[in-house]
N, C-alpha and C positions, 0 to 999 in steps of 0.2 A: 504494500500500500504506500503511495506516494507522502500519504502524511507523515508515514513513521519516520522516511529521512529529512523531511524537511521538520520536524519536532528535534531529531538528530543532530542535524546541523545547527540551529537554533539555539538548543541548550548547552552543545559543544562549544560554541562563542560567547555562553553565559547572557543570551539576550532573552530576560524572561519575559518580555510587551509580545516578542516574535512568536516566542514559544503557545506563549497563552491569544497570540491570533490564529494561530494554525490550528489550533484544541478545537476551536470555537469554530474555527470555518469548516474542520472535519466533522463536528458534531451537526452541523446542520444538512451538510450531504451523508452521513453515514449513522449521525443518531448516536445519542451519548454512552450509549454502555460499548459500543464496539470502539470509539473514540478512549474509553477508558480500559477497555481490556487487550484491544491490540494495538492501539497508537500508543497511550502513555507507558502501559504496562510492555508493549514491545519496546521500547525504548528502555527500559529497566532493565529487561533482560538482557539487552546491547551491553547496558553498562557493565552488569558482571564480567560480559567476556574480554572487552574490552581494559577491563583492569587487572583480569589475570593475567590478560598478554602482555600485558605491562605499556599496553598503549595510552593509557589514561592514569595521572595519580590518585592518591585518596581522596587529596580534598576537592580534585575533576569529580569525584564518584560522588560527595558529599554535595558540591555545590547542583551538580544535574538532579539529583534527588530534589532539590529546595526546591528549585524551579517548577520540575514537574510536581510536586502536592502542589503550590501556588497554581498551577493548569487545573490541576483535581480541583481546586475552591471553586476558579473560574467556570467550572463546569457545573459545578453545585447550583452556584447562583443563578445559572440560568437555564436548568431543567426543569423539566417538565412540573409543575404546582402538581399536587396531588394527596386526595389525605388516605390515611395508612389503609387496607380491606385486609389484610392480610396480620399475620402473628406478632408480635413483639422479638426484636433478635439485639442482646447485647454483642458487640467484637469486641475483643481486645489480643493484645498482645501478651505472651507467656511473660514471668517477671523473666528480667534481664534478656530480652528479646527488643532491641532498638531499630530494628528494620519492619519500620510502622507502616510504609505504605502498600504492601499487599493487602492489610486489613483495611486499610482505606480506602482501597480500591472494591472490596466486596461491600462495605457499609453503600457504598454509593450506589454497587447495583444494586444492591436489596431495595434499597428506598426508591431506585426507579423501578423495582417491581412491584413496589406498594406496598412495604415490610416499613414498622415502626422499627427504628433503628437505632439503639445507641453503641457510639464509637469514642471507645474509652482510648486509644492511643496505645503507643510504646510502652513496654515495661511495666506492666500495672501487677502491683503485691496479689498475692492471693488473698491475703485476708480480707482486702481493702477490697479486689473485686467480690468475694461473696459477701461481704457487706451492702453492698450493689444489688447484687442479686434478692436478697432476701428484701432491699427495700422497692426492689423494679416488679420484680416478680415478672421476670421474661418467661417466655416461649422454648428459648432458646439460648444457650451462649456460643459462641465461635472464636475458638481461641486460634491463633496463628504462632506458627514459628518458622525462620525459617534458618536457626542455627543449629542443626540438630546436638551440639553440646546443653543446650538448656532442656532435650529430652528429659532428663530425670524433674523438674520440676514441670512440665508442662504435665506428666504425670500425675505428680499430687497435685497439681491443681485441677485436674479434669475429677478424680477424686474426690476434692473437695466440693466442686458444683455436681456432681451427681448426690453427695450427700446434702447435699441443700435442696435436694429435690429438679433440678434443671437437666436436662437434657445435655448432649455436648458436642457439638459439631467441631471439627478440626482441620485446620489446612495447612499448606506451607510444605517447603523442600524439609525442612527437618523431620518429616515423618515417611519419608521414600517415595521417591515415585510412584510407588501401589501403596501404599498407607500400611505397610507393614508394621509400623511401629502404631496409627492408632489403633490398630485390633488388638495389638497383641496388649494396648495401656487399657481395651472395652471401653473405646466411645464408642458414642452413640450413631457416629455418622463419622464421616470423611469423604472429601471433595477435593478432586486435583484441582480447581482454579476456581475462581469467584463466580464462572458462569456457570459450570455444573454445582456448585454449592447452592445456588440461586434456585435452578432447576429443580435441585432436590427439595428444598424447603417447601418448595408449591407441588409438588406431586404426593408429597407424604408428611405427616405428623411426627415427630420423632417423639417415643414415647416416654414417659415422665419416669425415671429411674426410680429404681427397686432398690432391696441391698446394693452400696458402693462398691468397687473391690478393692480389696484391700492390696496394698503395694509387695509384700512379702507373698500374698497368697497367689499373687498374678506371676511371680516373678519368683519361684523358686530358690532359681540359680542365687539369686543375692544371698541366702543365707551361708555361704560361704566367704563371707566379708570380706571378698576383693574390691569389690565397690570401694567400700566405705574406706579401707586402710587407705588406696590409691587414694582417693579425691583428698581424705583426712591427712595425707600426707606428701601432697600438691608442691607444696611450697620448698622441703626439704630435698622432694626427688630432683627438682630444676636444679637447684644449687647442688646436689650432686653430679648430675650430666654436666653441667655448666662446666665444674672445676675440672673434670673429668676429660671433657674436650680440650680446655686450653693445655693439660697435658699431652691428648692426641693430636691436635692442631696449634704448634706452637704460634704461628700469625694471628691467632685470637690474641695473646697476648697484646698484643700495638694493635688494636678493634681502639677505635673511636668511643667515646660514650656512648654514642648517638647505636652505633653499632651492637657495644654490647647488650643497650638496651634491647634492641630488634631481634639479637639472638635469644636472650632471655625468656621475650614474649614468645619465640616460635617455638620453644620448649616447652613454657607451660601450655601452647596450643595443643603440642601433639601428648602431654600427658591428659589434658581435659578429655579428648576423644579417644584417648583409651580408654579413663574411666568410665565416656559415657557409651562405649563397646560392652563395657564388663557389664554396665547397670542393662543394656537392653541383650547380653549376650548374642553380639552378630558382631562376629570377624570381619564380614566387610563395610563395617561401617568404618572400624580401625584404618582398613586398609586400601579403602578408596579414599579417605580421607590425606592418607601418605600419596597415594598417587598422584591425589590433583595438587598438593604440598612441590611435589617432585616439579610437573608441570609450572606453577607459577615458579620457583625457582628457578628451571630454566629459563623461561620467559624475562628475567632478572640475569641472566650469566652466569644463575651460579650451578655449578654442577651439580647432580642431585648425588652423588656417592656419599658426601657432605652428611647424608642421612644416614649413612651405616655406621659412622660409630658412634651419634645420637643412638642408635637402637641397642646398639652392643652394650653401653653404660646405659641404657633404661631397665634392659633386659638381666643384668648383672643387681639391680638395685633390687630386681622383683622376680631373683629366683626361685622364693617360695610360693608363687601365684601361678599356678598352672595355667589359668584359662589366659592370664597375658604374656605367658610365655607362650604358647601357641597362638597368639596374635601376633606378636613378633617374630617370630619363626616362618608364618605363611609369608608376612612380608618380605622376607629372608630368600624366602625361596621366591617371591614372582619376581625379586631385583637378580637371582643368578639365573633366571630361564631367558 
C-alpha cells in the first residue's frame, strides 16, 4: 500500500504534520481500522526490522513511535461518533511491558467496532489494574505483551483477573506466534493481531471464569526451583560472566564505560530469557532468542562467537540446573552444525 511508505518516509524525517496528513488522507480512501492496522501498524513492524539491521538507532525507533501514537490520536479525533452496542473491554499493558502501542492500536478498533473501551496504557501494576476491574466491572480484559521476558508476570496477572471474576483475552509477540504460551498460562482467549481479537469478541462471549489456576499447578516443572534461584540470582550470575569474560577476552579490559555498560545489559538480557525459558519450560524460547541476539550482533560487526564463552561461564555458574544446562547445550550444538 502506497500509504505505508509515504507514513515511512514521513516519520523517517521526523515530520509529524506529514505523517498525521497521510493517516488522515488514507483513512478517508481506505477507512480507519485498515489505516491503523496496516498503515501505522505496518510501519511498526518496518521499525523492528529496521533497527535490528542496525539501519535505524534507538532513539530513530523511539522518536517514529511518538509520531505514529500522535497519527493514532489524529485518527481518534476524527472517526466515526458512535455510542458503545456492544461489551465493555479494558486493555492494558502486562507491568513492565512499555511497548504501549499494539494495545492502542486494538482499543481503537474495538471502539470503531462499537466496544466501550478503556485503554489503561504501558506498564500498568496488577494490583492497580484489578482494582480497575472490580470498580469497571468489564466484559472483558486484554492484556498485551510483547517482550516475552515479562511472560512470568503476564501470568499472574491473567491469574489474578480470572480471580476477580473477568474473562482474559491476550495478544502480542510474547506469547508465540500460535499463543502457545497463553494456553498453556489458561486464558480465556488469544488473538494474533487487533483485527482477529476484534472479530473474536463479536462472534463469541468469553465466558466468566470458574476456579483461577493456580501458577504451580499449571506449571509443574517450577517446582524444581530453577526459576526462582536463576531470576533470585540475576544480578550475581552477570557479575560472574562479566568478570569471567574480561578474563577470556582481555580487550574488554580498555571497553569504554559506555561499552561496559552495553555489555553488562546484554548479559543480564540473555540471563532474563533463560529464566523466563525455565519458568514456561520451552528450549526454544532460550534459543531463538540467542539467535536473533547473534543476528542483530552481526548486523552491528560484531561476531557472534563473542556468544560462546558468554554460555560457557553461564553454563559453568549453573551446573546444578539441568533443565539450563540443556538449554545451553542445544544452543551449543545448533552454533557447531
Amino acid at each position: 500500500m502506497e500509504a505505508v511508505d509515504l507514513l515511512w518516509e514521513a516519520v523517517l524525517e521526523g515530520d509529524e504534520h506529514r505523517a498525521t496528513d497521510v493517516v488522515l488522507a488514507a483513512a478517508e480512501d481506505h477507512g480507519h481500522e485498515t489505516v491503523l492496522l496496516d498503515v501505522i501498524g505496518g510501519v511498526q513492524h518496518r521499525v523492528g526490522r529496521e533497527w535490528a539491521s542496525n539501519r535505524i538507532s534507538v532513539a530513530q525507533e523511539h522518536a517514529i513511535t511518538a509520531i505514529n501514537d500522535r497519527a493514532v490520536t489524529a485518527l481518534s479525533i476524527t472517526r466515526p461518533r458512535r455510542s458503545p452496542v456492544h461489551g465493555r473491554v479494558t486493555v492494558a499493558c502486562v507491568d513492565g511491558e512499555w511497548h504501549a502501542l499494539p494495545a492502542r492500536l486494538l482499543s481503537e478498533v474495538l471502539a470503531l467496532r462499537g466496544f466501550a473501551v478503556d485503554y489503561l496504557g504501558a506498564q500498568v501494576p496488577t494490583p492497580h489494574l484489578i482494582t480497575y476491574l472490580h470498580r469497571t466491572g468489564p466484559d472483558v480484559v486484554a492484556l498485551s505483551s510483547s517482550i516475552a521476558t515479562r511472560l512470568p508476570t503476564a501470568h499472574a496477572t491473567m491469574t489474578a483477573c480470572q480471580a476477580a471474576g473477568v474473562p482474559v483475552m491476550v495478544g502480542g509477540a510474547a506469547f508465540g506466534t500460535d499463543g502457545a504460551h497463553a494456553r498453556r498460562f489458561g486464558a480465556n482467549a488469544w488473538a494474533a493481531d487487533a483485527r482477529s481479537a476484534a472479530d473474536m469478541l463479536l462472534s463469541q462471549t468469553l465466558p466468566v471464569p470458574g476456579r483461577p489456576h493456580q501458577p504451580v499447578d499449571d506449571l509443574p516443572h517450577l517446582a524444581d526451583q530453577e526459576y526462582t534461584l536463576v531470576t533470585r540470582s540475576a544480578r550475581d550470575l552477570v557479575r560472574s560472566v562479566y568478570r569471567g569474560l574480561e578474563d577470556r577476552v582481555p580487550a574488554m579490559r580498555s571497553y569504554s564505560d559506555e561499552q561496559r555498560q552495553h555489555t553488562a545489559q546484554d548479559l543480564a538480557h540473555i540471563v532474563e530469557f533463560l529464566g523466563t525459558a525455565l519458568y514456561v519450560d520451552d528450549d526454544s524460547l532460550f534459543t531463538t532468542f540467542l539467535s536473533w541476539t547473534g543476528e542483530v550482533l552481526n548486523a552491528r560487526g560484531v561476531p557472534t562467537r563473542v556468544l560462546e564463552p558468554t554460555l560457557d561461564l553461564l553454563g559453568a555458574q549453573l551446573r546444578d540446573f539441568p533443565r539450563a544446562q540443556r538449554m545451553l547445550r542445544l544452543r551449543a550444538r545448533a552454533d557447531a552444525q
